[in-house]
C-alpha positions as CSV (number, residue, x, y, z in Angstrom):
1,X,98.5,94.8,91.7
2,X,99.9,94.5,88.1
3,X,100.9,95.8,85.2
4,X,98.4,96.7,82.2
5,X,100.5,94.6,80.2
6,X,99.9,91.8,82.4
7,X,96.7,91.6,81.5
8,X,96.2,88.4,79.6
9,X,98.1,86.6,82.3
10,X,96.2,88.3,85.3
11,X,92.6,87.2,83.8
12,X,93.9,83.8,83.2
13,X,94.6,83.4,86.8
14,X,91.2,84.3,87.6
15,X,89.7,82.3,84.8
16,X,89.1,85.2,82.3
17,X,90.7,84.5,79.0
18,X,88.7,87.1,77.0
19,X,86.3,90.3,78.2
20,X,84.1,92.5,76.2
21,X,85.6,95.7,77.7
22,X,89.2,97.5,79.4
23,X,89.2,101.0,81.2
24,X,92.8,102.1,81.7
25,X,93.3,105.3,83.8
26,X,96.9,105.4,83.5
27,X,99.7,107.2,84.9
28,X,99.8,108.1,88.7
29,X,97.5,107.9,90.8
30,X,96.2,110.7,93.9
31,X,96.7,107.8,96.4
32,X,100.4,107.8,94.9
33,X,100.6,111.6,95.3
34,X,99.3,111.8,98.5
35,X,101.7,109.3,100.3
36,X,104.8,111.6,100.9
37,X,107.1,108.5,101.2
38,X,106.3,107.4,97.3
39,X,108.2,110.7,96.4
40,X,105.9,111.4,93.6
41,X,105.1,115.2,94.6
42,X,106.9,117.8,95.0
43,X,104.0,119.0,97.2
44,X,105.2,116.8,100.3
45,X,108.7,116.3,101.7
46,X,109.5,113.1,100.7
47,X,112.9,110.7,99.2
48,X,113.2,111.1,95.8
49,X,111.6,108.0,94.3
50,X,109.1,107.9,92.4
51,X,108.8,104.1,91.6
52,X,105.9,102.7,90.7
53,X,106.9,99.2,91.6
54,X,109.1,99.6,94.5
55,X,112.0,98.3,92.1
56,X,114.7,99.6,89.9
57,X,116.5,102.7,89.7
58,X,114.8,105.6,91.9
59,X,114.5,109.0,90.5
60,X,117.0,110.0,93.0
61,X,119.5,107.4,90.9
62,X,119.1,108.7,88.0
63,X,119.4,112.7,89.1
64,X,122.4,111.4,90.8
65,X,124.3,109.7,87.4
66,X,122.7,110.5,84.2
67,X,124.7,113.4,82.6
68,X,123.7,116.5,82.0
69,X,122.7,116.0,78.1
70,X,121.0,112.8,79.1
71,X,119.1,115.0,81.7
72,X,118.1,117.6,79.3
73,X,116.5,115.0,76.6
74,X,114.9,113.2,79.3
75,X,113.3,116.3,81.0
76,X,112.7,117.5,77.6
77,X,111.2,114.9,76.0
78,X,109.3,112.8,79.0
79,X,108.0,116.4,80.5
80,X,108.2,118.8,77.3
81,X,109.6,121.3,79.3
82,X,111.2,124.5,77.2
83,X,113.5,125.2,79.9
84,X,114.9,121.6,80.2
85,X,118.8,122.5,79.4
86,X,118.5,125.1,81.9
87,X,116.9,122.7,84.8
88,X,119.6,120.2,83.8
89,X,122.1,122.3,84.3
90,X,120.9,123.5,88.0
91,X,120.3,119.7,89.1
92,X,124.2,118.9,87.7
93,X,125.4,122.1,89.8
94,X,123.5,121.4,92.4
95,X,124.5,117.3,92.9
96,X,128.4,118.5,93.0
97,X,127.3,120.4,96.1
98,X,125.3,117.5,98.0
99,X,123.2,114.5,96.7
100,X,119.6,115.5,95.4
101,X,117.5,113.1,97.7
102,X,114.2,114.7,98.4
103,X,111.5,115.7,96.4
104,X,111.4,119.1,98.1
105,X,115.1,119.6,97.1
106,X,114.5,118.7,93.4
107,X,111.8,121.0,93.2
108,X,113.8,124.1,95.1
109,X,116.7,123.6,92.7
110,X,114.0,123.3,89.2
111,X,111.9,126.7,90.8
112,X,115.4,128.3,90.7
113,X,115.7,128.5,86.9
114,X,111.6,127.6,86.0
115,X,109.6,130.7,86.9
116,X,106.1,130.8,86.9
117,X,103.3,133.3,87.2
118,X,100.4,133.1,89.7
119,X,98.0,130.4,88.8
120,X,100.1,128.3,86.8
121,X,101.4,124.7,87.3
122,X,105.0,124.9,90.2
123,X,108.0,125.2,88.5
124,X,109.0,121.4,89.2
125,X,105.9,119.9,87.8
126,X,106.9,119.0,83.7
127,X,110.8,117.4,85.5
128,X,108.5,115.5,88.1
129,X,106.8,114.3,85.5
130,X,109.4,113.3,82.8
131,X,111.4,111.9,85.9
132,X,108.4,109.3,86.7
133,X,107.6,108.8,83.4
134,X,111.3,107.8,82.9
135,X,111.8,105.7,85.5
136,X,108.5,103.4,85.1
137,X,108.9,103.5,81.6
138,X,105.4,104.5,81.3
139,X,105.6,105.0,77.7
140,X,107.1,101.4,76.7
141,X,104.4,100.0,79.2
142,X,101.8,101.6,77.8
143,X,102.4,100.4,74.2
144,X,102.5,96.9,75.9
145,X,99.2,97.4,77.6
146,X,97.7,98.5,74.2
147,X,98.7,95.6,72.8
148,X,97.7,93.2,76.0
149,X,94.1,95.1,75.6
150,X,94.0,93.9,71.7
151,X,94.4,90.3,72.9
152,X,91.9,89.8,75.5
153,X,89.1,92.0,74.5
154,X,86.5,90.1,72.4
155,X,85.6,91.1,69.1
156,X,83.7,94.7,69.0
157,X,84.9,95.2,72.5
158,X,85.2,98.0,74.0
159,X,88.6,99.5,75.3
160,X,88.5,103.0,77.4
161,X,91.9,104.6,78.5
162,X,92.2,107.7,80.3
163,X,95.3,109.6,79.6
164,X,96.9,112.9,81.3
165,X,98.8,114.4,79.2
166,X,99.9,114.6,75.6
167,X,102.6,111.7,75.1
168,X,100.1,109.3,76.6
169,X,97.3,110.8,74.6
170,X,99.1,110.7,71.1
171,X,100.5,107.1,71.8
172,X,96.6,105.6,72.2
173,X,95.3,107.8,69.8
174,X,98.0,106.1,67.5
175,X,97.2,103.1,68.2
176,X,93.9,103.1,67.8
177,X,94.5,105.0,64.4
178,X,96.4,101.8,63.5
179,X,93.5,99.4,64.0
180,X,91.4,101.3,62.2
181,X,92.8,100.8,59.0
């Protein structure tokens, strides 16, 4: 278990210095999802962590100190949520009442202020989202994986990455946009 980034060092512990191909699915997994005590869903009681690694800040941490502004921009920008002032707001309320520890809590306070109509994603799902993304640094790692990929594929290999949503999607399409020049 490593990072993408980590590429050129993991292969060179097994003896693999260079490889004609790379498939990245990033982001989280449904093993990840499905293991209430990962706090990755809002689906499951669970704490409020959300860490890939099992190290750093949990997502509880930073619901618990980041400011509302800082909340906003994060939700904002990490889950492109519309209503991100608005669910800042609610989870800044909310924490002066009692600590936001549970995934089922978050997601209570964000369906508060976040309707949605039948059929369409919960409420909670873009902050979930922007709150992992934030506290892996999924983006940074992903430009670092990128640029792992570039130094151990051979020349005319192939890499394959499998992206969720638009932020990952633009940062590979990017990159790959780059090379071609």
């Amino acid at each position: 278990e490593a990072r993408f980034s980590h590429l050129a060092e993991v292969g060179a512990g097994r003896g693999v210095v260079a490889v004609d191909g790379i498939v990245m699915d990033v982001g989280v997994s449904s093993m990840q999802l499905d293991q209430a005590e990962r706090g990755f869903s809002f689906r499951l009681g669970g704490p409020l962590d959300m860490r890939m690694s099992q190290s750093g800040p949990t997502a509880a941490d930073v619901i618990g100190r980041a400011s509302e502004t800082e909340l906003a921009n994060i939700i904002y920008i990490f889950g492109e949520e519309r209503h991100s002032r608005r669910v800042a707001h609610a989870i800044v309320a909310a924490r002066k009442e009692a600590p936001i520890t549970t995934t089922q809590g978050l997601a209570e306070i964000v369906a508060k202020v976040v309707r949605s109509k039948p059929n369409e994603i919960h409420p909670a799902t873009r902050t979930f989202q922007a709150l992992r993304i934030f506290v892996n640094e999924e983006l940074d790692e992903l430009h670092r994986a990128l640029a792992a990929a570039e130094r151990v594929l051979k020349p005319g290999g192939r890499l394959v990455v499998v992206s969720f949503h638009s932020l990952e999607d633009r940062i590979v399409k990017n990159f790959l946009a780059d090379r071609g020049k």
